[in-house]
N, C-alpha and C positions, 0 to 999 in steps of 0.2 A: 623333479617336478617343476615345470614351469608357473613361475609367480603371475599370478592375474596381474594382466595389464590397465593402467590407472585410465580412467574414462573421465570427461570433465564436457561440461559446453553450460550450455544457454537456454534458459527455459522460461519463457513468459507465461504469465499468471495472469489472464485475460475474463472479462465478466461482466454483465451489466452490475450498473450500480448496488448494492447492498447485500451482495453473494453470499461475504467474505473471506475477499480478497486477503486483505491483511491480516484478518483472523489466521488462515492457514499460514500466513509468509511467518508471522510471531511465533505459529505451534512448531514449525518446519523447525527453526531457528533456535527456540528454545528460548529465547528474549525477544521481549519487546523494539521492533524498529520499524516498525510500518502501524500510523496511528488509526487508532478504531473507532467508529461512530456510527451509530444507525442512520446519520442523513448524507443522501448521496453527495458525489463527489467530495470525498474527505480524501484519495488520493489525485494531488495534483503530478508528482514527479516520477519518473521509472526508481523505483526504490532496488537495489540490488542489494540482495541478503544472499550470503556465500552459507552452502551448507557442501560439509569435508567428511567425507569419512577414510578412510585407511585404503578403499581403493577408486573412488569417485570423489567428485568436485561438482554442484551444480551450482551455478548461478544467474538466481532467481531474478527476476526483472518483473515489478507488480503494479502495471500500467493503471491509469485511470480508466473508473469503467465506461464502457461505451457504450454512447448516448448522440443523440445528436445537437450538436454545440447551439448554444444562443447568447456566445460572448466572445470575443477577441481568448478570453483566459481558457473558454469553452470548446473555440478552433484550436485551440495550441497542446490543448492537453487530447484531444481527438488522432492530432498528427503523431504523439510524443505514442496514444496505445494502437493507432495502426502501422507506424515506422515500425517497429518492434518485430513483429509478423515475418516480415520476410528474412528477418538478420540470425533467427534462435534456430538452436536444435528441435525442439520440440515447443506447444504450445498446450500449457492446462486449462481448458475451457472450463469455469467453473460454474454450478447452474445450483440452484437452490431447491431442493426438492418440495420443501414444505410449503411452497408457492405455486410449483405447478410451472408447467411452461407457457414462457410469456411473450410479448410481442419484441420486447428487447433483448429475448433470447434467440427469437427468430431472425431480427435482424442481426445478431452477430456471425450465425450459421449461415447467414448469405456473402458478410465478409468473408469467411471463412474459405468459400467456396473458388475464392482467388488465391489460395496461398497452399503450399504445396508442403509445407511442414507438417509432419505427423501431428495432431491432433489429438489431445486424451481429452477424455469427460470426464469431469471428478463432479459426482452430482453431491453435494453438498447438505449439511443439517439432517442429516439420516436419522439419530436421535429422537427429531422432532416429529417422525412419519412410523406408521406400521411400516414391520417387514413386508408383510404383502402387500401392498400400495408401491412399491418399489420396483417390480419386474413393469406391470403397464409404461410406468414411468419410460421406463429403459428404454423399452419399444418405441414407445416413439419420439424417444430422441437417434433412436438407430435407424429409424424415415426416413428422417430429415437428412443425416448427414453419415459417410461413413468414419468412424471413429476408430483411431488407433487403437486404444484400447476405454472400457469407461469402468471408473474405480467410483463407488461410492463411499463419502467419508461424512466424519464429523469433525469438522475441523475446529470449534472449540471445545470437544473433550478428548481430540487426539486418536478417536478411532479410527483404524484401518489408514493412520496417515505413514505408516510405513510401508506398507504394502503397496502405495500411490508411489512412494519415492522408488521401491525396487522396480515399479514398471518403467517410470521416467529414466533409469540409469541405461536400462535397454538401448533405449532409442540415442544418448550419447557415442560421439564418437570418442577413438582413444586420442588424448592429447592431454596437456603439462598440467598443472596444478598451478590454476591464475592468482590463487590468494594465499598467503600464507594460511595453514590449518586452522589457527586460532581465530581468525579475522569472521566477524558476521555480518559486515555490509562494507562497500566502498565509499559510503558516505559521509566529509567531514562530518564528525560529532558538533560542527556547528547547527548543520544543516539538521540532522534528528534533534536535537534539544529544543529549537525553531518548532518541529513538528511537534515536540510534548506538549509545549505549551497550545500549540494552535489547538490538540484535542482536545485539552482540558475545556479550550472556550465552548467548540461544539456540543459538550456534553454539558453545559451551564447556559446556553443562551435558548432563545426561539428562535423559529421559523427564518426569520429575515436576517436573521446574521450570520450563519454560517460559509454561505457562497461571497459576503461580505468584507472578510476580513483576510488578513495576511499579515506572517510572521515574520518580523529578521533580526539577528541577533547583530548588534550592533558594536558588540564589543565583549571579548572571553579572555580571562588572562587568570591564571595562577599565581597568587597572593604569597607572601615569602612563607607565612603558617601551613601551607596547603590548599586553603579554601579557595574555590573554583567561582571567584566573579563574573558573573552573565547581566550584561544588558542587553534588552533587549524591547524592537517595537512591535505595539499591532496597533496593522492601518484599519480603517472603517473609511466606506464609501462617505458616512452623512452623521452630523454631528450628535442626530439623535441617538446611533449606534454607539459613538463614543461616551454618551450616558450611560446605558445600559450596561457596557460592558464593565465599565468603573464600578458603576449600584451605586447602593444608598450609601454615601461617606465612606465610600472606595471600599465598598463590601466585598462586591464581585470581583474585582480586581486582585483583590486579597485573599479569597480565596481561590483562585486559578493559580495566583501564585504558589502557593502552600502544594497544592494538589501539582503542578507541574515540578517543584523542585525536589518532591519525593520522586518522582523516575527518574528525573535527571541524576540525582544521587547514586541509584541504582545502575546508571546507563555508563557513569563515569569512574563512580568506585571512592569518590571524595565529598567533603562537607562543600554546599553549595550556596552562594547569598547571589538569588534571582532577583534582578526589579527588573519593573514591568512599566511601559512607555502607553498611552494609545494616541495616535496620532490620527487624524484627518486626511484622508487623500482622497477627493473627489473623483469617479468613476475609475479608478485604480484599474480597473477590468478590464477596460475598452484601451487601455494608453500604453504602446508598444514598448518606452522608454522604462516607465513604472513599472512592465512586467520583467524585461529584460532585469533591472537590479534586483528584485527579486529572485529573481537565478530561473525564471520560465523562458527558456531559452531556443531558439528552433538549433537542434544540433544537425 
């Protein structure tokens, strides 16, 4: 009997802001590597989470979601989730059902309309909707565009997210096995530990900080006892934010720490001692040099 042949490619994980994106890329994966927050643009970079099993390989690519930019950081993350499009095997368009179809779903359906990769709909938070409120849905998003195939899931309690990956293996073609089996993303571990911390801030600040700030680890070394030394900075556009983010007698600061070096722990496998830097950099967003060191890079 001939052995199934191993299939492997490229599949972008495409969506307006607050889908989620990352929700699904963490359930795929089974760990945490693509950080979570209810305020839009919380992914800035193409995050690539490798999922293996015994005869498929897919890897994931979880753009930011698109929007239309009003910033130097804005254009670069726009180019970074429409370059994407034309390079994958396949594209999951994900939509949120218990929102209803919106206008920045319709304008992704219009990008959509230029690119010749198979297309699935994974209409998303099923959970949160009656079963019957689901077929109208369908309809018409099957108007709008025609759809390789469209899976409804809930991508934070993991239903029907198998059944999404046996359709996506479909549309792979056969080819090697790009990462070793074990591996869940291509990402230095500097770079995701950078992200722990940045979501812990999202999930502790307000309104005006979020789009505000930026992580970089400035320095990661293994101590002769084991313990995993992280330094690391976060910039702020304006001095006021640099208040905030510290608190009252380094409250806040203290606790992001705490709350960040528990996943890091988790992500690395060892005891970790985090400190935490916040530094000033005046329009950080708009300054090509500032973005570039932070790794937003035009590739």
């Amino acid at each position: 009997m001939n052995k199934e042949k191993f299939k492997s490619g490229f599949v972008s994980i495409i969506g307006r802001p607050n889908v989620g994106k990352s929700t699904l890329m963490n359930q795929v994966i089974g760990q945490k590597i693509a950080i979570m927050s209810d305020k839009p643009q919380t992914t800035r970079n193409k995050i690539h989470g490798v999922y293996t099993t015994d005869n498929s390989q897919i890897v994931f690519l979880d753009t930011p979601g698109i929007h239309k930019p009003s910033s130097k950081l804005g254009d670069y993350m726009m180019k970074v989730a429409h370059s994407t499009l034309g390079e994958v095997d396949a594209i999951l368009f994900l939509a949120d059902v218990s929102e209803g179809i919106g206008g920045g779903d319709r304008y992704i359906i219009e990008q959509l309309k230029n690119v010749k990769t198979p297309v699935i709909l994974v209409l998303n938070k099923i959970d949160q909707v009656h079963p019957e409120e689901l077929l109208p849905i369908i309809t018409t998003y099957k108007d709008l565009y025609e759809f390789a195939e469209i899976v409804p899931v809930s991508a934070l309690l993991g239903n029907n997210v198998n059944t999404m990956l046996e359709q996506v293996v479909k549309y792979l073609p056969e080819g090697p096995q790009y990462y070793p089996a074990d591996q869940i993303t291509d990402h230095p571990e500097q770079f995701v530990c950078a992200e722990l911390v940045r979501e812990k801030i999202l999930h502790m600040t307000r309104e005006e900080i979020p789009h505000s700030i930026a992580v970089a680890i400035e320095d990661m070394k293994v101590e002769k006892n084991g313990v995993v030394h992280i330094s690391a900075v976060i910039y702020v556009e304006r001095d006021s934010q640099k208040g905030i983010i510290i608190g009252k007698q380094g409250s806040l600061l203290k606790e992001i720490g705490k709350q960040a070096r528990h996943d890091i722990e988790a992500l690395l496998g060892s005891k970790t001692f985090l400190e935490l830097w916040v530094k000033v950099k005046k329009d950080w967003r708009n300054q090509e040099r500032v973005l570039r060191d932070l790794g937003f890079r035009n590739e």
